[in-house]
N, C-alpha and C positions, 0 to 999 in steps of 0.2 A: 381825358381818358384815365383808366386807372387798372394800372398792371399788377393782374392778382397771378400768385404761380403760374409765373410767365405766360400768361395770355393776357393779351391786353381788351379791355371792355369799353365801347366809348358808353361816358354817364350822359352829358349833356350838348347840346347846341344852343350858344345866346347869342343871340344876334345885340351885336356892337356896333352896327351901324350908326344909331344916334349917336350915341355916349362919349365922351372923351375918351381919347388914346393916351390915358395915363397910369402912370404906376398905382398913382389913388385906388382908379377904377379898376383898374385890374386885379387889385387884394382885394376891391368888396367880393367879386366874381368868384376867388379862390376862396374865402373865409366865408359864402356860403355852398359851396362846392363839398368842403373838406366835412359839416356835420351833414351832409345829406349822404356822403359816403361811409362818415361812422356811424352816424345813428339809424339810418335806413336800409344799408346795405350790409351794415356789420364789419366796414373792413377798417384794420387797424393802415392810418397813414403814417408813415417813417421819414417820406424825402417824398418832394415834390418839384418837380424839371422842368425849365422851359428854355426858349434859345437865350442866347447871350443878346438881344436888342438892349437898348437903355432902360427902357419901359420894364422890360420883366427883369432884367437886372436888380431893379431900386424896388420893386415888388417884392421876390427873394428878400435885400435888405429887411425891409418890409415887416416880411411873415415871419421871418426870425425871429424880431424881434418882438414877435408878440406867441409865438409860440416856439419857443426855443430849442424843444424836442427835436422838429423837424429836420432834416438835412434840405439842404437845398443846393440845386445842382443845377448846371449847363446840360444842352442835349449836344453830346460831342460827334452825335452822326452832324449835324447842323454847322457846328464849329470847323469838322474838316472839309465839309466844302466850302464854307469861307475861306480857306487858306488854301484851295485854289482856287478859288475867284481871285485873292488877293496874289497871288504871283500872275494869274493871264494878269493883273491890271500892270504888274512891275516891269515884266519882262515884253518888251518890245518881238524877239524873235515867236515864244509863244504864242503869242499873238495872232502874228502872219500864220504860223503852221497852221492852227487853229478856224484863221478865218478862211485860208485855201480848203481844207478839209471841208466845212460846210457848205462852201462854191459849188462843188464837185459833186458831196451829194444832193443840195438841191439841183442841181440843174439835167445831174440824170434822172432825179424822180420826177422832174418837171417835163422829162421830153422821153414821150413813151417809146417811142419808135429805139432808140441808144440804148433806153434802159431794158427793151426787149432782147438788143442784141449781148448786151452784157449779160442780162438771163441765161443766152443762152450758150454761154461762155460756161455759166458756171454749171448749168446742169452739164456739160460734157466733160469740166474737170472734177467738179466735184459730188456728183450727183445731186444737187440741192441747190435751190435757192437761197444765200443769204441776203436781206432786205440791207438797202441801205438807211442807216439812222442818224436822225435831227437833234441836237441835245434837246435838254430842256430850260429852258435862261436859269430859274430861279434853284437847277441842280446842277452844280458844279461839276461834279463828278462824271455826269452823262457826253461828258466830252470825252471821258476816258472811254466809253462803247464806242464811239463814233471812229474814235484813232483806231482801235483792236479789229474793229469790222472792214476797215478801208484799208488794214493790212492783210486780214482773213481772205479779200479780194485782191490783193496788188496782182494775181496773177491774168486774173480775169480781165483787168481794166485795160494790164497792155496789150494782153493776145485782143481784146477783143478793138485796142486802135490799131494795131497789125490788119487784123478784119477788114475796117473803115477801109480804111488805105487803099486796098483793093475792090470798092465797092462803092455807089451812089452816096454809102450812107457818108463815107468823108465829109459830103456837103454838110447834111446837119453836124456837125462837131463844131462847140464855140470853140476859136481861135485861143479865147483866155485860158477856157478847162481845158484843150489841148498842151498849151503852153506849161499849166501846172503838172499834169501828169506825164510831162515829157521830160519836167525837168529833171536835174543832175540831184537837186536836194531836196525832191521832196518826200519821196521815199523813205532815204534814212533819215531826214527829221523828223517823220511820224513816229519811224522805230523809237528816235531818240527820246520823242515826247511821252511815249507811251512808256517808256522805262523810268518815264519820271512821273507819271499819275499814278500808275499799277499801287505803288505803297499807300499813297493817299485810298485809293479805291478801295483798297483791302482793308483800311483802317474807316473806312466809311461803309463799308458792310457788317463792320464787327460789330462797331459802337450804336448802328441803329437797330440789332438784335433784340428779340424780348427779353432774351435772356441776358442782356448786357449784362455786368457789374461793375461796381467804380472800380475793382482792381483788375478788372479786364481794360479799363478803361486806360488806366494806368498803362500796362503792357502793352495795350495797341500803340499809345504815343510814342515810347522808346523806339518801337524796332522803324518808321517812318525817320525818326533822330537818326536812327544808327545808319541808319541808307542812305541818308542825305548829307550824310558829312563822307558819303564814296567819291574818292579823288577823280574816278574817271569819269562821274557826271558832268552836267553843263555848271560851274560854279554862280553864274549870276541866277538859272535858275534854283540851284539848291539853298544858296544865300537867302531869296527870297520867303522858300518853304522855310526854312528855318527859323527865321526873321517872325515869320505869323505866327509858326508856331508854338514858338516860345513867349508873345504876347500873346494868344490864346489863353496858354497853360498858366500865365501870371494873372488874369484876370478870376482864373477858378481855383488856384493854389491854397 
């Protein structure tokens, strides 16, 4: 793709399937990409972005060094959900929150009959439906919807095992997702976890902007630093964002 006054256009689709997954192959791709874009399209190239893999890394290398003009950069929307991936991988408690959370909502979406009655919890508190949501594996960050919407509901999930209680439906309730939503910690560890994505989220909305700039890019990093060295956070999880993200930042300095 190639982002002309902040819109971005996609140029081409090449299918890679045959071809090696190398740095090689990957500059022939870019170095005939970049004259179809200036001499066809007209547009001046400045910097040229892809994620931090090894492959387009040594590509970067690469291009530099045969066209020098260039900037070459990291996509830092890319990079910050790498460093939550790489704390759910550190943090043990993480973790658990995390894989309770998706129990819960697969297993209401799974079982229509609970997830009716929780429907209709929320139309009476809240006038609306909000859906329950799946991350997505290979977006980091979609864990943080998932935590903010199972709190958006926390009220609905217990009025509506109040409900159960009193009612047939008790029968369908699995013992496990009863047990999680009953518990003493799982509530406030959502809250907890959610006070600790929110910055990363906010810094992964900013930087996959069309309008990014690398000195926006810059600013979004600091203020994620500056939150995460808060004394009242979880310290092994903040250790960890820290940790990535300062080898992040060393790799594209």
């Amino acid at each position: 793709m190639a982002n002309v006054e902040y819109e971005p256009h996609l140029l081409k689709t090449i299918d890679i399937s045959a071809l090696p997954k190398t740095a090689v192959e990957l500059l022939k791709i870019v170095l005939e990409e970049i004259p179809y874009a200036t001499e066809e399209l007209k547009v001046h190239i400045v910097a040229w972005c892809t994620d931090a893999s090894g492959g387009s890394a040594s590509m970067q290398w690469l291009l530099v060094q045969k066209m020098p003009h260039i900037v070459a950069v990291d996509c830092w929307a890319h990079q910050v959900n790498l460093i939550v991936g790489d704390t759910f991988k550190v943090t043990h408690m993480v973790i658990k929150i995390i894989s309770d959370a998706i129990e819960v909502v697969k297993w209401f979406n799974n079982h229509s009959c609970v997830l009716g009655m929780l429907c209709k919890v929320q139309i009476a508190k809240y006038g609306k439906i909000l859906a329950l949501i799946l991350p997505v594996l290979t977006w980091w960050n979609s864990h943080y919807l998932v935590v903010t919407r199972l709190i958006n509901v926390e009220f609905a999930f217990k009025q509506s095992l109040l409900d159960a209680g009193k009612t047939l439906e008790a029968l369908l309730l699995s013992k496990e997702i009863m047990d999680i939503l009953q518990g003493l910690e799982f509530w406030p560890q959502l809250k907890m976890l959610k006070q600790h994505l929110e910055p990363l989220a906010i810094a992964a909305n900013i930087t996959w902007g069309d309008f990014t700039w690398l000195d926006t890019v810059l600013i979004t990093l600091i203020n994620p630093y500056r939150q995460f060295l808060n004394p009242t956070l979880d310290g092994v999880v903040c250790a960890a964002v820290l940790v990535s993200l300062e080898e992040c930042w060393a790799k594209a300095d």
